[in-house]
ROKOL-217277 format. One line per 2 residues: number of its first residue (from 1); for each residue x, y, z of C-alpha. Coordinates in Angstrom, 3 decimals, m for minus. Example, Ala and Ser with C-alpha at 12.3 -4.5 7.8 and 13.67 -1.06 7.14 Angstrom:
BEGIN
1	12.300/m4.500/7.800; 13.670/m1.060/7.140
END
This chain:
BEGIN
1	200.819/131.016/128.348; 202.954/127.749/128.082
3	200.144/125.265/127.409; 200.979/121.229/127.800
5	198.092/118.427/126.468; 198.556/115.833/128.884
7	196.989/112.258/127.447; 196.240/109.448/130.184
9	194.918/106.374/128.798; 192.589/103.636/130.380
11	195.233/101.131/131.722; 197.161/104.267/133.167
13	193.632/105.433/135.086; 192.421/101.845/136.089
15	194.056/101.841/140.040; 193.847/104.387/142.471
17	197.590/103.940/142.656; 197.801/104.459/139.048
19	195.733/107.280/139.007; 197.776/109.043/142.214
21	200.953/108.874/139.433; 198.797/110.122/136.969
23	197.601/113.255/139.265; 201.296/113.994/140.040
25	202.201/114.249/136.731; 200.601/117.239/136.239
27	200.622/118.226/139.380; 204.811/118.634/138.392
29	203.735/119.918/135.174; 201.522/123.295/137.541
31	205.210/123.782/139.536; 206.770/123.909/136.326
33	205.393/126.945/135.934; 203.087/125.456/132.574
35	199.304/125.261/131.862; 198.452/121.682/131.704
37	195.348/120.850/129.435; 194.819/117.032/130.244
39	192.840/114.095/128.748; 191.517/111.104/129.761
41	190.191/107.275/128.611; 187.657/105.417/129.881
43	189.087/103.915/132.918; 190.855/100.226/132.359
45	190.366/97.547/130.173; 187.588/95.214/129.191
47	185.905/93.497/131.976; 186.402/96.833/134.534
49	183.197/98.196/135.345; 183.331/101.498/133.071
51	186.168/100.694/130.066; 184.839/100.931/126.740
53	184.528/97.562/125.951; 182.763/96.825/129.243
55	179.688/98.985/127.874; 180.276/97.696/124.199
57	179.605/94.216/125.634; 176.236/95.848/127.608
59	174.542/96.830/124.692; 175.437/94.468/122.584
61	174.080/91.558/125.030; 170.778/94.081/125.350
63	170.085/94.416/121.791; 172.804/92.630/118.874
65	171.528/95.454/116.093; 172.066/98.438/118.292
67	171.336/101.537/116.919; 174.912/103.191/116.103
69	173.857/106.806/117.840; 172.966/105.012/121.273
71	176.205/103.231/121.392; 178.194/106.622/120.783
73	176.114/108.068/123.550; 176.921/105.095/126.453
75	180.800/104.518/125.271; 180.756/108.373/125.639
77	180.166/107.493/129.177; 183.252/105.993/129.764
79	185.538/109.148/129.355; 183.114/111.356/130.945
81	183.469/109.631/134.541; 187.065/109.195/133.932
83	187.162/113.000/133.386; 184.812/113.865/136.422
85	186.878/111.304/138.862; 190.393/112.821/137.731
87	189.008/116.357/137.816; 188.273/115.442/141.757
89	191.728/113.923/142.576; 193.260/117.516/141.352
91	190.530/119.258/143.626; 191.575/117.326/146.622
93	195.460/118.003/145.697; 194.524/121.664/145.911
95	194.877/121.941/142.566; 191.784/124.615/140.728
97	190.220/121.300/137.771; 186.887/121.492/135.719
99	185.530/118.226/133.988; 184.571/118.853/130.417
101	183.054/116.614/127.884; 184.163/116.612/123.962
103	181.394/118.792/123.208; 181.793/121.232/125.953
105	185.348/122.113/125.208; 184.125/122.634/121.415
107	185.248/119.689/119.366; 183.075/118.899/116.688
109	183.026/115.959/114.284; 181.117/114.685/111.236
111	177.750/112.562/111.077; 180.201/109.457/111.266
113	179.407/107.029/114.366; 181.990/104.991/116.363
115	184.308/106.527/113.931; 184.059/110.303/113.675
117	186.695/112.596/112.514; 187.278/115.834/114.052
119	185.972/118.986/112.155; 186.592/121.803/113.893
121	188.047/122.509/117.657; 185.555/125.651/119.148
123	188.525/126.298/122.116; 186.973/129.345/123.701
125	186.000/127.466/126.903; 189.757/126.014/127.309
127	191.279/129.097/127.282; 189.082/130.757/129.557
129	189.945/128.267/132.182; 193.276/127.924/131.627
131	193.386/132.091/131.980; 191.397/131.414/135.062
133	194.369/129.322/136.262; 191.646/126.369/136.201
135	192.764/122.677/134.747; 190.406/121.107/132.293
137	190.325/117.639/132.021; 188.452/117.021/128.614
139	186.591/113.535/128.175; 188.844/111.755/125.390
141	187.255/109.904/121.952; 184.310/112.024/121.776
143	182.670/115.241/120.119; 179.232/116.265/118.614
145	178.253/116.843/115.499; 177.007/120.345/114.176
147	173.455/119.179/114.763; 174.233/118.448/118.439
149	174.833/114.307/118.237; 177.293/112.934/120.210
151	179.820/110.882/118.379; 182.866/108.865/119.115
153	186.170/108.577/117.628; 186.860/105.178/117.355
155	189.935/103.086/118.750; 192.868/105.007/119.784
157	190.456/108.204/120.044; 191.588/109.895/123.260
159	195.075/110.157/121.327; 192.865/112.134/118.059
161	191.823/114.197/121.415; 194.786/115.044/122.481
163	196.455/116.359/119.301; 193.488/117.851/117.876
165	193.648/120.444/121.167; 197.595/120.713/121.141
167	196.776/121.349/117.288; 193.619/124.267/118.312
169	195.463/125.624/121.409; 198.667/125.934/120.101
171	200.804/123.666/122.560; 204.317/123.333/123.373
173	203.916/119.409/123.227; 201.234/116.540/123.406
175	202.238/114.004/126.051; 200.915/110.666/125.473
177	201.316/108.835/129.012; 201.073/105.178/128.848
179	202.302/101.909/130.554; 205.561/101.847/129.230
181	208.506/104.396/129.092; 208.239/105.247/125.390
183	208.436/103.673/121.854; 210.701/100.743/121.958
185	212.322/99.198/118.990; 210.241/96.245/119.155
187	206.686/95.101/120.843; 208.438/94.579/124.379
189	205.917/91.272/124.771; 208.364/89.773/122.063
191	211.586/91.311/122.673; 211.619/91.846/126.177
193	214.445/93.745/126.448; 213.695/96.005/123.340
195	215.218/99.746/124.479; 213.394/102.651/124.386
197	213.894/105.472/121.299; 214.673/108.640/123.010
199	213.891/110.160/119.517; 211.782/109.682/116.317
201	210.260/111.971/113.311; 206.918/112.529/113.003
203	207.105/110.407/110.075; 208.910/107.498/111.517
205	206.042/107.183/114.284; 203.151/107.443/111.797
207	204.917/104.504/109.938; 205.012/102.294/113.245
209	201.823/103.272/114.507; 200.017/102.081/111.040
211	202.309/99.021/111.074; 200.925/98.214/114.234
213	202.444/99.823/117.261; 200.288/99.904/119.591
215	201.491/103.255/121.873; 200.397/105.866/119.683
217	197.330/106.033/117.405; 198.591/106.809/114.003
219	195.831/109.593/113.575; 197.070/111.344/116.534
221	200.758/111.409/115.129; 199.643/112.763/111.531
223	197.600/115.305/112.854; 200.317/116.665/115.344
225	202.723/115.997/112.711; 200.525/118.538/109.706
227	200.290/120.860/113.302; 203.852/120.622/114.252
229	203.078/120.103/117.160; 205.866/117.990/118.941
231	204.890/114.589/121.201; 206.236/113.295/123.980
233	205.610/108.957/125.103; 206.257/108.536/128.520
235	205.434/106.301/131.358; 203.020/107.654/134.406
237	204.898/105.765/136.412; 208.030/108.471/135.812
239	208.506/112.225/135.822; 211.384/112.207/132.773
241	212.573/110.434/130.212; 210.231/108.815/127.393
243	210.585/109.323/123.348; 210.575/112.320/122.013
245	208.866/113.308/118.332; 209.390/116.070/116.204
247	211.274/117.260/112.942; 214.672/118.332/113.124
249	215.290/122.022/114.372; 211.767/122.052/114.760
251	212.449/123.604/119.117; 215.088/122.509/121.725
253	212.531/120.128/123.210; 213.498/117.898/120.371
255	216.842/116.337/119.636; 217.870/115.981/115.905
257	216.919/113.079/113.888; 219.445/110.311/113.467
259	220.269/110.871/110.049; 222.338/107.683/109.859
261	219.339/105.667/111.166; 218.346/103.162/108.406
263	216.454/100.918/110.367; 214.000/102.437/113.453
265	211.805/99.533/114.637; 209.755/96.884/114.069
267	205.559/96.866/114.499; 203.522/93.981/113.527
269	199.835/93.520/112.924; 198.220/89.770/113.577
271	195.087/88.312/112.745; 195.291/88.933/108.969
273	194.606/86.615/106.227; 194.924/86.723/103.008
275	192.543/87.195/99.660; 193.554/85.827/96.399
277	190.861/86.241/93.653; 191.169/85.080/90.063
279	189.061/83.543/87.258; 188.740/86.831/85.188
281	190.531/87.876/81.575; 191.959/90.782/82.511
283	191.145/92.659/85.807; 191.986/95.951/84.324
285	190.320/96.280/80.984; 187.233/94.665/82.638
287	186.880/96.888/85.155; 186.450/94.132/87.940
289	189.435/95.121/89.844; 187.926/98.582/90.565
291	184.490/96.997/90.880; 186.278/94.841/93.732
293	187.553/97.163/96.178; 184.949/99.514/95.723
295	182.700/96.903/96.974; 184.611/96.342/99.825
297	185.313/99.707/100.467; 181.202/100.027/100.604
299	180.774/96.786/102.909; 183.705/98.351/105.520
301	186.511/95.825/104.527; 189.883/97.425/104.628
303	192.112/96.251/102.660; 196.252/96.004/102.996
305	199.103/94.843/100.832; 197.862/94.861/97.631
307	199.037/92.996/94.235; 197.131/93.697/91.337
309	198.072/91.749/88.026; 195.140/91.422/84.834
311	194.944/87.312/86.038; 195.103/87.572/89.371
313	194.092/90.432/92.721; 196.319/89.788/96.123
315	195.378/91.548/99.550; 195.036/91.118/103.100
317	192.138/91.915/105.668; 191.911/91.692/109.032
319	190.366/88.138/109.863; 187.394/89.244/111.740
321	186.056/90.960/107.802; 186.584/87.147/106.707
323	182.835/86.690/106.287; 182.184/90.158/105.531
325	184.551/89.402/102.307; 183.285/86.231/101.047
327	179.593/87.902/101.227; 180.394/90.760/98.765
329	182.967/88.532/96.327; 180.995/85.320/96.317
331	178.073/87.270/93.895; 180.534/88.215/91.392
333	181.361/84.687/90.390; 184.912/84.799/90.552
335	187.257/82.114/92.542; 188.011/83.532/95.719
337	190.311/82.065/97.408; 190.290/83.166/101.532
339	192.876/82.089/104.123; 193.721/82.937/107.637
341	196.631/82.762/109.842; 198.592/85.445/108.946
343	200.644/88.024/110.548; 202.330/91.187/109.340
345	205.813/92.441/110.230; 207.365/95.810/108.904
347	210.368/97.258/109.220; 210.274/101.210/109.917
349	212.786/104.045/109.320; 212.804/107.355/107.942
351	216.583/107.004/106.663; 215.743/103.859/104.505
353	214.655/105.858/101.260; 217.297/105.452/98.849
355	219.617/103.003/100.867; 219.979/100.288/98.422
357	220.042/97.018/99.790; 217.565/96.898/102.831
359	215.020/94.787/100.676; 217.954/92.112/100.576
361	218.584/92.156/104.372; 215.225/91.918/105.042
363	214.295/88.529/103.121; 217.738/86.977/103.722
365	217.293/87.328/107.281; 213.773/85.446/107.073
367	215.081/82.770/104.878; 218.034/81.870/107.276
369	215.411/81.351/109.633; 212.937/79.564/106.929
371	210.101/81.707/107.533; 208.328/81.891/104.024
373	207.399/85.333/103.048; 203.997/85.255/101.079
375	203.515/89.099/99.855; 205.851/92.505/100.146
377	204.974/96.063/99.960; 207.205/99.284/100.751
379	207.086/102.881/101.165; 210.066/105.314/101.780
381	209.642/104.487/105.207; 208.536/100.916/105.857
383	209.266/97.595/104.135; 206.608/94.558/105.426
385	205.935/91.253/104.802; 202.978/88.852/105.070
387	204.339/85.827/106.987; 202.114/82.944/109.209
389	201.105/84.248/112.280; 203.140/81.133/113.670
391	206.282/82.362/112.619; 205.563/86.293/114.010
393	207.936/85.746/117.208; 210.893/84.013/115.069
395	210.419/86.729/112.261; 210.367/89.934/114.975
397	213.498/88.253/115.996; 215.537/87.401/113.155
399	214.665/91.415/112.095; 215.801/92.704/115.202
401	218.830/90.836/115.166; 219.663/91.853/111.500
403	218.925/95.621/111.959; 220.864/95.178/115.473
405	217.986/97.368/117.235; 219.659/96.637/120.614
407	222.184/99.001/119.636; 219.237/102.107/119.337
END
């Protein structure tokens, strides 16, 4: 059996017309001769009677201190009439469907809520409908824990779905549908005319999804990368095409890696802003510095591009932990210094490590522009920088020109 995860997110499911593209996709994927195992969001976005932050906002304006096991159990709502409506369009289309929710197609998650990870994958009931020749369409985000509570997965979940089951059932590919026809070089918002990578490594697409691409949660791509599972972006809208992501050799479906490649894409994150904390002796024979992000780590602050010296700790956190921070460093009477406005912008590619050199382009290309880069990190696949979020557009740019990503 020639099994195919199909992923349809909420803005993909939130028109009837969008939803009639979505039910042909598979549809195409039955004539093709494969077993189509599909997933589905909560339909649309904020403000649309049954998206996830629709019922986030409905408990929150019934009670502000909700307890965290009722809000798992209503946003698990979302997907589960997403699944039941989709499940109908195949019916009418002829086409054998069964609705399932996490639970009942056996994933199951630790005691975390509105942030579970996935434990195990029970798969029994999936296979005995795909045998059947029936199509489940499996509620996205959500599972239960061993005890039988429902949990959620947290933002981007429905993609954790997805590759979690291509992972269990053994899959020829994950398709993530979305929006837009694949991963472009750049957030097309900024760079319109960004094109789209026909292919990427595993490893390339976990880089841009932390960075901040928004296609693909960067969960999803790590666990279908430790799988090897290969992934597919495409657009509902279209029955080929897309980006393709695997490791080289890995099956025909995906092409070889560019090995020449040094430069990917770009992904930004906005809304950061920056900690700066001194005032002790030394921050590593005191033990403070540990003390610090332990704290933090406690009070749910994540933190990002760290500098650690013995006079002085550098990092950034998302602005909406701003208060969140100054309540856990103000006790330990150091001077915190906490300031918002920032943005980060990386630079991704899998054939950077070892290229001497790309540091240089990257920070000559934002001086010529005089964008003022306030703190670096770097991996073997990603260099970033911590500019103001007022620069983020001219910075995107200036990269994208430099690494000539039109050229992809």
């Amino acid at each position: 059996m020639r099994i195919v995860v199909q992923k349809f997110g909420g803005s993909s499911l939130a028109t009837s017309e969008m939803r009639a593209e979505a039910l042909q996709r598979v549809s195409e994927t039955v004539e093709a001769g494969l077993s189509p195992v599909v997933v589905v969001s909560a339909m649309g976005r904020q403000g649309d009677p049954y998206a996830t932050d629709t019922l986030l906002n409905f408990i929150y304006h019934t009670n502000p201190e909700p307890d965290e096991a009722n809000i798992d159990l209503l946003l698990s709502c979302g997907e589960i009439i997403s699944a039941s409506i989709f499940a109908e369009g195949l019916r009418k289309m002829r086409l054998p469907a069964a609705a399932l929710t996490g639970w009942q197609c056996g994933i199951i998650t630790d005691e975390v809520h509105l942030g579970a990870r996935v434990t195990s994958v029970r798969a029994e009931r999936l296979r005995e409908l795909l045998e059947a020749g029936i199509v489940p369409v499996v509620a996205g985000f959500q599972g239960v824990t061993a005890g039988g509570k429902v949990t959620t997965l947290g933002r981007g979940g429905s993609d954790t779905t997805a590759a979690v089951l291509g992972v269990a059932l053994k899959a020829e590919r994950v398709e993530i549908f979305t929006d837009v026809d694949g991963i472009k070089t750049a957030d097309p918002r900024l760079i319109p005319d960004a094109p789209t990578l026909k292919v990427m490594s595993y490893r390339e697409v976990v880089e841009m999804a932390h960075m901040g691409s928004k296609v693909l949660h960067p969960r999803a791509a790590e666990i279908s990368m430790e799988g090897g599972i290969p992934m597919q972006i495409r657009s509902v809208t279209h029955s080929a095409g897309g980006t393709l992501v695997g490791r080289q050799g890995q099956t025909s479906f995906v092409a070889e890696q560019v090995a020449d490649r040094v430069v990917t894409g770009i992904a930004h994150l906005g809304k950061r802003a920056q900690v700066r904390i001194t005032g002790a002796s030394n921050f590593h024979s005191s033990g403070l510095g540990a003390k610090i992000f332990q704290m933090l780590a406690e009070a749910g602050v994540s933190v990002d591009l760290i500098y650690m010296s013995p006079d002085l700790i550098a990092f950034v956190i998302d602005q909406a932990k701003i208060e969140t921070a100054r309540r856990v460093l103000t006790p330990l009477g150091l001077s915190v210094k906490i300031e918002a406005g920032f943005a980060k912008v990386s630079v991704v590619g899998a054939g950077m490590h070892g290229v001497p050199g790309v540091m240089a382009r990257v920070v000559n290309s934002l001086e010529q522009e005089g964008i003022p880069i306030y703190q670096t990190t770097d991996s073997h696949a990603n260099i970033s920088c911590l500019v103001l979020e007022t620069h983020l557009q001219q910075a995107v740019k200036a990269l994208y020109r430099e690494f000539e990503l039109d050229r992809i």
